[in-house]
N, C-alpha and C positions, 0 to 999 in steps of 0.2 A: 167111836160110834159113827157110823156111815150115815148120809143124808139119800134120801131118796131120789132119784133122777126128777122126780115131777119139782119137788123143794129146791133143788140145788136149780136148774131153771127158770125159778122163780127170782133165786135171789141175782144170780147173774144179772138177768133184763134190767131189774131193780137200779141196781148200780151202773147200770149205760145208762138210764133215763136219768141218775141224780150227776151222773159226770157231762151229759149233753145240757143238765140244766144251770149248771156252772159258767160253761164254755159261754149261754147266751147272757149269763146275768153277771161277768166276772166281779163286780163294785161289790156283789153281797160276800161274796167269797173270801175278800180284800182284809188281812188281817189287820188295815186301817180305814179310817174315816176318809172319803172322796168322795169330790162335788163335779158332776160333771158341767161345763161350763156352757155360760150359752150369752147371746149379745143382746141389747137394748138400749134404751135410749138416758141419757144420764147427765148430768147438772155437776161436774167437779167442783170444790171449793180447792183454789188453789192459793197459797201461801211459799212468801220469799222473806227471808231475812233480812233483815237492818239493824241500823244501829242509829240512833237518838245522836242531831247535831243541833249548835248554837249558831243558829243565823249568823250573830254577831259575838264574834270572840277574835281576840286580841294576843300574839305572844310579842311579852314586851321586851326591851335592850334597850340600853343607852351608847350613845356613839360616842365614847369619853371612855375614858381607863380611871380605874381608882377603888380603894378598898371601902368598905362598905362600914358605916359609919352610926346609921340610924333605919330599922327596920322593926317602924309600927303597928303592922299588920300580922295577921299570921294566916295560909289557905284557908279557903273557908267564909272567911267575913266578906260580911255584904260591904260592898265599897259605891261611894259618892262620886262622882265626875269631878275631878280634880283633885281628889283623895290624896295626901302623900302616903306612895308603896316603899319607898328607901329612898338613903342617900349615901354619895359614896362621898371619898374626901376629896374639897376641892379648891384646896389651899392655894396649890401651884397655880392650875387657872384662874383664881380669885389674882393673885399676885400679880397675874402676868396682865390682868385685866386692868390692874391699877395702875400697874408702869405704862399700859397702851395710852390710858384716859391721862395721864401724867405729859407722856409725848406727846401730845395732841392738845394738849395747853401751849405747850413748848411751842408748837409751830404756830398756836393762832396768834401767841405775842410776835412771833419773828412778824407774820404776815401785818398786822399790826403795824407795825415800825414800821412795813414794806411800804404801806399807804400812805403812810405821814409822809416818810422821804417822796414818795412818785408827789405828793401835790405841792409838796415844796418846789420841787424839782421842776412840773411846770408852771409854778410862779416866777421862778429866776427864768426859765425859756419864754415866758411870755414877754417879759422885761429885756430880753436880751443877754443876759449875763451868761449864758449856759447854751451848749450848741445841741442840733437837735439829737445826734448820736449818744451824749451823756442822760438825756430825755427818754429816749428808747431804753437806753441803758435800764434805767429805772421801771419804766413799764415793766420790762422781764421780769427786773427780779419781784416786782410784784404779783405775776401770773406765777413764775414757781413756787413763792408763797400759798398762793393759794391751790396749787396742783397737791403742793406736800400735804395741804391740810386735809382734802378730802382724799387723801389717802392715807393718812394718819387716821381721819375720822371711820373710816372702813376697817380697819384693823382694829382699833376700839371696838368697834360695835360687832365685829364676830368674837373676839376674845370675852366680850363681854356676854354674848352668846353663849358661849361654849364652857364660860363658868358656869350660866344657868341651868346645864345639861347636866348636873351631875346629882341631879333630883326627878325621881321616875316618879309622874303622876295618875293618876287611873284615868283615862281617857273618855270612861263613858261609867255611866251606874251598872253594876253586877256581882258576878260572885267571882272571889280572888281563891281560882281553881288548882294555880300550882305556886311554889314560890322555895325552887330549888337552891336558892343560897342562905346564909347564913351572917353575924354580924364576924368582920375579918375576911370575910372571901374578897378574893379579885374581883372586882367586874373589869371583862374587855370589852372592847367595842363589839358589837354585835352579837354578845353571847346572852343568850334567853336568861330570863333573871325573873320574870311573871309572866303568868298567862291568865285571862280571866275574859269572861263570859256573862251575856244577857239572858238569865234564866226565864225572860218574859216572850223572847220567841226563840222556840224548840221546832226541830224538824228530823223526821225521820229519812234517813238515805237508804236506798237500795238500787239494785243494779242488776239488770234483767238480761236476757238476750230478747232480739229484733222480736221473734218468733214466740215469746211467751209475753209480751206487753201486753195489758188489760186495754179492753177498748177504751176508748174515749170519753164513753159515758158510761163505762162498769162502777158500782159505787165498792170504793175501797173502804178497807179497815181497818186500824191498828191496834193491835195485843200489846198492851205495854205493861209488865208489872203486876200482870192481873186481870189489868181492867182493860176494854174494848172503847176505842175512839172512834172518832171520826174527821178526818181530818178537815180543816177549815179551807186550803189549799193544796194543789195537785201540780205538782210541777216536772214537764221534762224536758233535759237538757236538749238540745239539738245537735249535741255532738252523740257521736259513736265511739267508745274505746278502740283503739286500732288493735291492741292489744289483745284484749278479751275480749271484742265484738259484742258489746254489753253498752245499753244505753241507762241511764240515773233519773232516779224517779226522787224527785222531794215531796214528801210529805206534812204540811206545817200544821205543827199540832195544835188544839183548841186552847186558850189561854189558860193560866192555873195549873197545866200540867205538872204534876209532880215527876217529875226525870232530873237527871244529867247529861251530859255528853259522855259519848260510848259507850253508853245501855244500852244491853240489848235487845230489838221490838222485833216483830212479826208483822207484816203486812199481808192482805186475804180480802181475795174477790170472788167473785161468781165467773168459771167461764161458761161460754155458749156451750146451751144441750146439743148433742151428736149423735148421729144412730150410731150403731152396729160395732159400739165399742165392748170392749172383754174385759171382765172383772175380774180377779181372782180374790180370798180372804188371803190378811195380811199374813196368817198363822200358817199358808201354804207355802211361803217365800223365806228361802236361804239365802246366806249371803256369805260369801267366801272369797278374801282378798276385795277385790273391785267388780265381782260378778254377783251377779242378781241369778238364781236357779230356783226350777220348783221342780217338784217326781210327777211325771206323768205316767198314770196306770192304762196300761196299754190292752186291750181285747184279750190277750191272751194270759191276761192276770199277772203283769211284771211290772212292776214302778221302774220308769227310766227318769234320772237325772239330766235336767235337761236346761238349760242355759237362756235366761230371756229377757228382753229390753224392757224396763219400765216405763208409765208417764204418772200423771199426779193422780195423787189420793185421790179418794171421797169418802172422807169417815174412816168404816176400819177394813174398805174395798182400795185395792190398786190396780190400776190402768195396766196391761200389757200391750205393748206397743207391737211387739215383734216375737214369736219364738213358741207362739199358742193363738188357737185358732179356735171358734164356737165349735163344740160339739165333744173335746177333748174332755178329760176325765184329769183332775190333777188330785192328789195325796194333799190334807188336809193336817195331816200328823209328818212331817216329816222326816221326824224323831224314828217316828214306827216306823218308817220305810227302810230308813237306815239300818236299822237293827236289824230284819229282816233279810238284809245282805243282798239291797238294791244295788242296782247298778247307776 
């Protein structure tokens, strides 16, 4: 069937007008959801990771060698200041402690006899019977009686020391957090045997760089476990990691806190509102390897893949630093752009 010149002229124009009205509207066109983008002014709530420390915590050794003997605790119990946590065996040092205090009787009787002789000694030189070089004589060996003793008595009293040491006591009230041996293990000198902690002051760490530190008088937060604190104090170091260029922010959490050490918390403040920052939704952002991308739908109806710097949240909005500009048009779906055989 043939269409009439006037009808077939009609339909043509038709179809230039719905194709010219594409070109100006492409987003309706777009076989996905786009938001064209645009700036204002905006309140981030920005969040750093932590982790939950103990003020006051303790990893404990003994400087003495010996097999472990008696171990009345188990991790976990709450422990007293002066608690015994183990013992190891301390027979040899007990021994040696007793031959020191044994020796040192020994020399206080020499020294003893030393003084009886010296006054005899100048009895007869007072008298005449004895010359003064036999006199002197005497003096001496009374001074090195008494040289041996207080070095006799020094060697007691570290030996006697050092038997004491072979009993680990809990040094302050808290909780006995780790306790890696067992009865029959070696202890060495220096090797960790307990660790334990004051669960009455907790503190949250984190570690920033120079450029994101909250001000001075931002009020911070803590997520801990559920619940939202506040902390009682704000503390920062006044060193700089040389390393990661990150300075340490403590946080000292309100008393009663239910934690441990190396839980993990959340810290969250308010930064300053900003003009003419760019939001994107989260649901527009890929992420592939170490790259942050979103599809930007271009004028002439094509989604480009396109590569862009992030900054912090807000909700379920993310800051674009770099890589999109107000006015831009980004894919919402970026599922459907792909499919679609975006580039």
């Amino acid at each position: 069937m043939k269409l009439k010149p006037t009808l077939l002229l009609l339909l043509t124009l038709g179809g230039a007008v719905m194709a010219l009205a594409a070109q100006a509207n492409p987003g309706a066109q777009a076989p996905y959801p786009t938001l064209r983008v645009g700036t204002g002014t905006a309140t981030a709530s920005r969040s750093v990771e932590g982790v939950v420390e103990a003020e006051r915590q303790a990893q404990l050794s003994l400087p003495v060698q010996g097999t472990v003997l008696q171990l009345p605790v188990r991790a976990g119990d709450r422990l007293k200041a002066g608690q015994l946590l183990l013992r190891v065996d301390a027979r040899s040092a007990t021994q040696g402690a007793t031959a020191a205090a044994a020796q040192q009787e020994a020399i206080a009787a020499q020294l003893q006899l030393a003084e009886q002789e010296l006054s005899r000694q100048r009895q007869l030189r007072a008298q005449g019977f004895i010359s003064q070089a036999a006199l002197d004589q005497a003096q001496t060996q009374f001074r090195a009686a008494q040289a041996q003793l207080r070095a006799q008595a020094a060697q007691a009293s570290a030996a006697g020391t050092q038997a004491s040491q072979h009993a680990l006591h809990a040094p302050f009230d808290g909780v006995l957090a780790e306790l890696p041996v067992q009865l029959g293990d070696l202890a060495l000198p220096g090797k960790l045997l307990a660790t334990m902690y004051d669960p009455r002051a907790l503190r949250v760490s984190v570690n920033l760089p120079l450029a994101q530190l909250p001000a001075p008088d931002a009020p911070l937060r803590v997520e801990l476990a559920g619940q939202t604190l506040v902390p009682t104090r704000v503390e920062r170091l006044p060193m700089v990691d040389a390393q990661s260029h990150t300075v340490q922010l403590r946080l000292q959490l309100p008393a009663g806190t239910q934690a441990a050490p190396g839980q993990f918390a959340r810290v969250l403040w308010a930064a300053p509102a900003s003009e003419g920052r760019v939001f994107v939704p989260r649901s527009a952002l890929l992420q592939r390897g170490e790259l942050d991308l979103l599809y930007v739908h271009t004028p002439e109806g094509r989604a480009l893949l396109r590569q862009v710097r992030l900054g912090p949240a807000a909700g379920e909005q993310v800051e674009v630093l770099a890589g999109l500009k107000a006015g831009e048009t980004v894919v919402l779906a970026p599922s459907k752009a792909a499919a679609q055989g975006a580039k």
